[in-house]
C-alpha positions as a printed NumPy array, in Angstrom:
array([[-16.508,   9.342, -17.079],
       [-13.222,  10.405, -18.667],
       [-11.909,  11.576, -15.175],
       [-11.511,   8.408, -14.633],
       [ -8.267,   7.43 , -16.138],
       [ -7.951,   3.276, -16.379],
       [ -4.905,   1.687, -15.49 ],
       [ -3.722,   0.186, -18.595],
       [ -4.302,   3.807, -20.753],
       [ -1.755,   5.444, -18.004],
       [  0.629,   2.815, -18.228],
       [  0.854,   2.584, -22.197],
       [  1.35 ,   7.025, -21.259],
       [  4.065,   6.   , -19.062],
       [  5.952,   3.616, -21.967],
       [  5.264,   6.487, -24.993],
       [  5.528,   9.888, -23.559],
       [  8.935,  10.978, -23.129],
       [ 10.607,  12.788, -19.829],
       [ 11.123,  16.344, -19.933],
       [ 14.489,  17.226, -20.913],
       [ 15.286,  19.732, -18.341],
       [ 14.413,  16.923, -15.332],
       [ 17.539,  16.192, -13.479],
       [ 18.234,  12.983, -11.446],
       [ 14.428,  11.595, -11.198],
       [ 13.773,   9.828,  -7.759],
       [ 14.076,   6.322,  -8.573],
       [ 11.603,   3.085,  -8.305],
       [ 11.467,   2.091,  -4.784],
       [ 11.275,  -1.998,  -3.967],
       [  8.534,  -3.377,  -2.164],
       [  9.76 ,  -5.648,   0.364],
       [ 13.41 ,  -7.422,   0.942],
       [ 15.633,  -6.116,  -2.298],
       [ 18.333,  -8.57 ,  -3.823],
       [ 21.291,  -7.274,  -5.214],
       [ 24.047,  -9.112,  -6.674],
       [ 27.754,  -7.685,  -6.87 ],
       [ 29.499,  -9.709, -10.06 ],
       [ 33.234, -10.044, -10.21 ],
       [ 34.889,  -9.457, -13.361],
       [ 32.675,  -6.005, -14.447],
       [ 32.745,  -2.492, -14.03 ],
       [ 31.397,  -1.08 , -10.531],
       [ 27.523,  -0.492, -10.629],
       [ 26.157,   2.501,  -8.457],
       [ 22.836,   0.858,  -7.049],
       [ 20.333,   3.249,  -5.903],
       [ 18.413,   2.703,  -2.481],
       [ 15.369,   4.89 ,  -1.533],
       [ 15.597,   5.713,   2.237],
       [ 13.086,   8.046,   3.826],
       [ 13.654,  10.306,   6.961],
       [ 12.483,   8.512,  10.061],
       [ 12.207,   4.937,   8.54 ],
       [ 14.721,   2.645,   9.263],
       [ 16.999,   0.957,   6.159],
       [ 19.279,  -2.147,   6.679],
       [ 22.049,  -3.913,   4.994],
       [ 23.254,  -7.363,   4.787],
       [ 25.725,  -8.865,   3.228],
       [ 27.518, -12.138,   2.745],
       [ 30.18 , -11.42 ,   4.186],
       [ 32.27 ,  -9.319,   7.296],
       [ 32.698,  -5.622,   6.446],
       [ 36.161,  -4.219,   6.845],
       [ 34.847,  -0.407,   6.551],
       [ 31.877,   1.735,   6.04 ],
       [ 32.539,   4.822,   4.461],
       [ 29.352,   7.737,   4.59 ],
       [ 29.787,  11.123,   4.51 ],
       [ 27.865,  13.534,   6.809],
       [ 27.48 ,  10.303,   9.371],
       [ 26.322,  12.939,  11.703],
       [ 23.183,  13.349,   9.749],
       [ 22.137,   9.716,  10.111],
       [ 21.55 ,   7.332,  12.896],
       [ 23.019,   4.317,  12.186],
       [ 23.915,   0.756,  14.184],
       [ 27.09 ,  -1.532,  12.681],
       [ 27.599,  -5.044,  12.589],
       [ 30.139,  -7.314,  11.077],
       [ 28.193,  -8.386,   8.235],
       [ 25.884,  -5.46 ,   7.75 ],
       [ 24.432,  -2.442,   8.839],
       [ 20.984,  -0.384,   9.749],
       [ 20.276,   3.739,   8.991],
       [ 18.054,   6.145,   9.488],
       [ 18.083,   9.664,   7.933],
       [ 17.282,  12.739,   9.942],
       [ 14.586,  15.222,   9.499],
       [ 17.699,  17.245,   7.781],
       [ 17.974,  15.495,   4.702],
       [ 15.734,  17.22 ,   1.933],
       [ 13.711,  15.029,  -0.888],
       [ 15.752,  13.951,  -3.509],
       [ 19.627,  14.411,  -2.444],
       [ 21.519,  11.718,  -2.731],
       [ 24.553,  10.088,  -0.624],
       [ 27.045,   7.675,  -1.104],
       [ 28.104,   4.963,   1.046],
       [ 30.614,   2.433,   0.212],
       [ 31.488,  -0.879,   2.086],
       [ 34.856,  -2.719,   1.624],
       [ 34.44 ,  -6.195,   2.419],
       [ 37.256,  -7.747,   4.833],
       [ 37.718, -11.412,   2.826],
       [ 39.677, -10.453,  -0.27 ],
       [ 37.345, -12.09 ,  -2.888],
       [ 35.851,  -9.72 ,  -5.671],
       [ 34.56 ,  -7.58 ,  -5.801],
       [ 36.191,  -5.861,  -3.1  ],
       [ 34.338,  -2.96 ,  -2.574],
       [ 31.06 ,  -1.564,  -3.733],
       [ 28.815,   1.559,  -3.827],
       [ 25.65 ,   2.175,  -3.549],
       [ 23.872,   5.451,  -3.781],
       [ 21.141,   6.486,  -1.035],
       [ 18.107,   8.753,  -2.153],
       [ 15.939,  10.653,  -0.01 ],
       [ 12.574,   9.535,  -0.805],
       [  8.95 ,  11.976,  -0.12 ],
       [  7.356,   8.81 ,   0.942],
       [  8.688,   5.325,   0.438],
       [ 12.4  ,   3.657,   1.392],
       [ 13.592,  -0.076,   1.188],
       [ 13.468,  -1.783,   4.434],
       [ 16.265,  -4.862,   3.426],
       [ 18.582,  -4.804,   1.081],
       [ 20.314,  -8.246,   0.649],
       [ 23.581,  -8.105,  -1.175],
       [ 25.362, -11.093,  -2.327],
       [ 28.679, -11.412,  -4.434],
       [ 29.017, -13.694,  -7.492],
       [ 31.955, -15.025,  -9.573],
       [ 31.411, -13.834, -13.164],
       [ 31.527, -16.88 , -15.079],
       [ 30.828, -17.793, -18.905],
       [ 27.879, -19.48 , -18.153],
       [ 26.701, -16.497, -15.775],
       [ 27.568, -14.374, -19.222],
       [ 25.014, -16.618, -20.697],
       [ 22.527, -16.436, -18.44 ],
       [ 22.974, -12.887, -18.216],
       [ 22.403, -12.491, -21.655],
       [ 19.288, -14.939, -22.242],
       [ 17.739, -13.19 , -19.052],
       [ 18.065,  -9.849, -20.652],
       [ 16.542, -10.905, -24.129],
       [ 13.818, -12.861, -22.396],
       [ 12.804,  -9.425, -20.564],
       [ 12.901,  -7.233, -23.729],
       [ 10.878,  -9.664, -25.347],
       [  8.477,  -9.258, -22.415],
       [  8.764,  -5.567, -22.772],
       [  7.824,  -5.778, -26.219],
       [  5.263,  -7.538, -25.668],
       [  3.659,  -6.076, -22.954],
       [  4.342,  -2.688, -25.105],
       [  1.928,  -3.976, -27.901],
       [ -0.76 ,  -5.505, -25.6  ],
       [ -1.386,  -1.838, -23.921],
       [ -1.491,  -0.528, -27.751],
       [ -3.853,  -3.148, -29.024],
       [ -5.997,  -1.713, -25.614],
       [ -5.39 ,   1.672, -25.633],
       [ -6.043,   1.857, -29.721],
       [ -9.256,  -0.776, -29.933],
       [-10.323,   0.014, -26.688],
       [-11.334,   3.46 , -25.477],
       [-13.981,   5.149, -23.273],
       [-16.473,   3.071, -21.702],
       [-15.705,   0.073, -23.591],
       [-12.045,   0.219, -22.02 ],
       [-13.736,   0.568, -18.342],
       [-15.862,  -2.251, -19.382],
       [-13.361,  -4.566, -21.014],
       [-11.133,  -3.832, -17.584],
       [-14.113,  -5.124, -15.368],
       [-13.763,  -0.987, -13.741],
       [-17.266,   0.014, -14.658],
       [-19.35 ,  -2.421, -12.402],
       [-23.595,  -2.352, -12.168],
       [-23.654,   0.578, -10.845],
       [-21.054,   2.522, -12.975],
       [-18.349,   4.77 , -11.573],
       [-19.992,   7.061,  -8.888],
       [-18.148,  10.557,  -7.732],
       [-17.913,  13.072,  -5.437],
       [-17.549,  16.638,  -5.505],
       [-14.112,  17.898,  -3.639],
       [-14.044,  21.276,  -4.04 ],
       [-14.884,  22.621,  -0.787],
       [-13.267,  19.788,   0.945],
       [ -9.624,  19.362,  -0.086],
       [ -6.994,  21.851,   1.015],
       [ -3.516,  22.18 ,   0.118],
       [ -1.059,  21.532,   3.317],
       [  1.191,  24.865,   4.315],
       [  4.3  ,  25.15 ,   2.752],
       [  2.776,  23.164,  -0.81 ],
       [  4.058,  24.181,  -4.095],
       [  0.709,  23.422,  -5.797],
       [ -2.397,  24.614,  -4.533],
       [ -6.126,  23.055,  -5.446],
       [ -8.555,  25.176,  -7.197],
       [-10.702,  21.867,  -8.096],
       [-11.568,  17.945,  -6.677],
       [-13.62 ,  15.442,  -7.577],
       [-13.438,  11.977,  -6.219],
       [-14.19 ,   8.497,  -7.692],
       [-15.074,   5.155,  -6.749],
       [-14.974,   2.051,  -9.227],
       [-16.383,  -1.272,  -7.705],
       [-14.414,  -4.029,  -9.174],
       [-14.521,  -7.635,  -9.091],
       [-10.979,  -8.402,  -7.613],
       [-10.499, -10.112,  -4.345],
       [ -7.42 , -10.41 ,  -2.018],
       [ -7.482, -13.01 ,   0.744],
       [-11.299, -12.997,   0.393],
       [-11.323,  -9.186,   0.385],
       [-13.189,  -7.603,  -1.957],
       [-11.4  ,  -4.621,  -3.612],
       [-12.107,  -1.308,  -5.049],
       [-10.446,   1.421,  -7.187],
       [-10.159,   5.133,  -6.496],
       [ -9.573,   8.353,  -8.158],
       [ -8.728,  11.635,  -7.112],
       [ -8.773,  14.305, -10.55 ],
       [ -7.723,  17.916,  -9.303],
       [ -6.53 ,  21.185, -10.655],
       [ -3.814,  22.283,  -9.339],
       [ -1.77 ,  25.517,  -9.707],
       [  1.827,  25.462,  -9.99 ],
       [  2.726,  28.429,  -7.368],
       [  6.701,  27.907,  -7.506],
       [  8.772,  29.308,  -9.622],
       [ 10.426,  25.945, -11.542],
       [  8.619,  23.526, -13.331],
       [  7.35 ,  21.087, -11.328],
       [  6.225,  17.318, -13.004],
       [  4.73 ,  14.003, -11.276],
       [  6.879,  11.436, -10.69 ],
       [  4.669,   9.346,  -7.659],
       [  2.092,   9.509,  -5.205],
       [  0.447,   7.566,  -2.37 ],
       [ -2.874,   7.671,  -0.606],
       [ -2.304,   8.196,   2.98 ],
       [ -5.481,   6.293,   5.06 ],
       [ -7.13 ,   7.957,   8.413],
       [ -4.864,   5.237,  10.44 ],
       [ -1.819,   6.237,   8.364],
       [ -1.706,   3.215,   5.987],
       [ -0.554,   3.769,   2.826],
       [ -1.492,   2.775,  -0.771],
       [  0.639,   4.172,  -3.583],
       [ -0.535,   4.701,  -6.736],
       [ -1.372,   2.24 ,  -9.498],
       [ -1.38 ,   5.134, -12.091],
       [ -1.216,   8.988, -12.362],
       [ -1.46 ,  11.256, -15.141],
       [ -0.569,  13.412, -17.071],
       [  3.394,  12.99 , -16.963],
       [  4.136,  16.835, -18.623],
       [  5.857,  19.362, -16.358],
       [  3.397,  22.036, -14.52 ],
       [  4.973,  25.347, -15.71 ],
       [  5.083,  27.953, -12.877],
       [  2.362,  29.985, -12.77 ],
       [  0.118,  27.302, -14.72 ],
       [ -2.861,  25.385, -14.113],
       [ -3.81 ,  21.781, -14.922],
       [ -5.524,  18.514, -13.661],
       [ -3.644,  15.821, -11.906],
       [ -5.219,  12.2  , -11.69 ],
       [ -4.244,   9.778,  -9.541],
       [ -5.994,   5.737,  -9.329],
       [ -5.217,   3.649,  -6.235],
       [ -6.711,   0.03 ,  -5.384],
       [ -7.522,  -0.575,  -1.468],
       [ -9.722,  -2.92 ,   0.304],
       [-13.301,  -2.134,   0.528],
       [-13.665,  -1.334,   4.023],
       [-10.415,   0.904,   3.656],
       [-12.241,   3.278,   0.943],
       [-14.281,   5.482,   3.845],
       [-12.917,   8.022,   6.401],
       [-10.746,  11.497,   5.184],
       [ -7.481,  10.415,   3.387],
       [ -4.346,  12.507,   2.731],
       [ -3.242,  13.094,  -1.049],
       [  0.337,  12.728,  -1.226],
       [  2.337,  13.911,  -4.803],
       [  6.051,  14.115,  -5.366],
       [  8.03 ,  15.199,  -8.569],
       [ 10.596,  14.135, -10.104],
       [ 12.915,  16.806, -10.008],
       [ 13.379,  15.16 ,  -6.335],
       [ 13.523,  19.388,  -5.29 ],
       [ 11.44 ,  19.149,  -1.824],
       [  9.106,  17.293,  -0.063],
       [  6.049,  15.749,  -1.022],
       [  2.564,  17.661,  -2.084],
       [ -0.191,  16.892,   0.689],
       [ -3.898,  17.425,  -0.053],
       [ -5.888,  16.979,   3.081],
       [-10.019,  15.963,   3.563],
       [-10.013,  13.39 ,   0.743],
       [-12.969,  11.286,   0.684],
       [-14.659,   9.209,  -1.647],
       [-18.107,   7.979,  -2.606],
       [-20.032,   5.449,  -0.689],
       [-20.893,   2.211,  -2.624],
       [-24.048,   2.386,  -4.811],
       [-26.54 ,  -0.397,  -4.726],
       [-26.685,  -2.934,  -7.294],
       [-29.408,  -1.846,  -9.871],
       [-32.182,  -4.788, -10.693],
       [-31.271,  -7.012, -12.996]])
């Protein structure tokens, strides 16, 4: 049962385990969706990062006509102009984790003139829209600024001391049970040992799988839903430390699910053993077929981690009341 890592214990891991020191330039939070940006007049230049993923498509719009695009290595992209925006893709060339500028100059003369924003190569996600807009920095935009940010470090804090008021009064089954994870039936699993192989070309190999499957109560759109775990031992076989950063669940049509938790957030050593966990949440009738593991790090250093022949357990009958 304590393979099974619940969501809120891995998030209050995420908020009170520090990064390793010697990780460089971690890929950043991708959006879900259209992203919003807003350019302010009046402040220093920001550097907002976009995740863009070779063979997916990213676009640009802004509100207003661009005098100039400036990216360096064009040749490496594909990439369609208009006068008020503009769409790339990234070739197979561009490795995990390197980062290019591009910088627009806008053709109007209002501020800000010009603005930057810094594209990372993503394993496995990228931003489809990005909608900038410019604002006039104003005193009451100062204001609002300022009460937005204290209203979301209140949240923080807040949200901070509800996962430690979990994590600290509620532990082992009583968490899965207070989370509505452990269901009639409790948390069936899978052996994965034989099953799961490591893709050619990984950094980590598998030594050890076991699957999970935890029949919630959640519905979506009259879907029922269900969470799954993959635990594994894996083998660091590189010569650099190598730590999580992300990971996604890749389905036998090739839909994706990314991960509502993983664990544990310490660097692999090279040469070094230890278990990865990683918790999704798909539809019920999405939880059968074989299912590609997919891990990335957050030194941003190569491609993603693929773990082929992951399947889970079939539902369990409800017991008799």
């Amino acid at each position: 049962m304590l393979a099974l890592s619940s969501a809120a214990l891995l998030r209050f891991v995420l908020l009170t385990t520090p990064l390793d020191a010697g990780a460089l330039a971690p890929l950043p939070t991708c959006a879900s969706g259209t992203r919003q940006l807003e350019l302010m007049a009046g402040l220093p230049e920001q550097t907002h990062e976009v995740c863009i993923r070779p063979g997916r498509s990213t676009s640009f719009f802004f509100d207003a006509k661009l005098a100039r695009v400036e990216l360096p290595g064009r040749e490496r992209f594909r990439m369609l102009e208009a006068e008020t925006g503009f769409t790339l893709m990234a070739t197979r060339a561009l490795p995990a984790g390197e980062r290019v500028p591009v910088t627009v100059s806008f053709e109007d003369g209002r501020a800000p003139a010009r603005a930057t924003f810094v594209l990372v190569v993503h394993p496995s996600e990228a931003e489809q829209q990005v909608l900038v807009t410019r604002q006039e920095r104003t005193l009451a935009s100062y204001r609002e600024g300022e009460q937005r940010a204290l209203e979301e470090a209140r949240q923080c804090r807040w949200e901070k001391t509800r996962l430690q008021i979990e994590c600290t009064a509620q532990v082992g089954l009583t968490t899965l049970l207070s989370l509505q994870l452990m269901g009639k039936t409790g948390v069936p699993s899978k052996d994965l040992e034989t099953a799961v192989s490591a893709a050619p070309g990984n950094t980590l190999t598998t030594s050890r799988a076991r699957s999970y499957r935890s029949d919630t109560g959640n519905e979506e759109g009259g879907r029922k839903r269900v969470r799954l775990a993959v635990d594994q031992e894996l083998r660091n076989t590189g010569d650099t430390p190598w730590t999580l950063a992300g990971a996604v669940l890749v389905g036998p049509r090739g839909e994706e699910w990314k991960a509502l938790a993983f664990w544990p957030l310490e660097p692999l050593a090279p040469g070094k053993r230890h278990r990865v966990v990683v918790e999704v949440e798909v539809p019920e009738e999405a939880a059968r077929g074989s299912f590609t593991l997919k891990l990335w790090s957050q030194q941003g250093d190569g491609g993603a981690e693929l773990f082929e022949g992951v399947t889970f357990p079939a539902p369990l009958l409800d017991v008799q009341k």
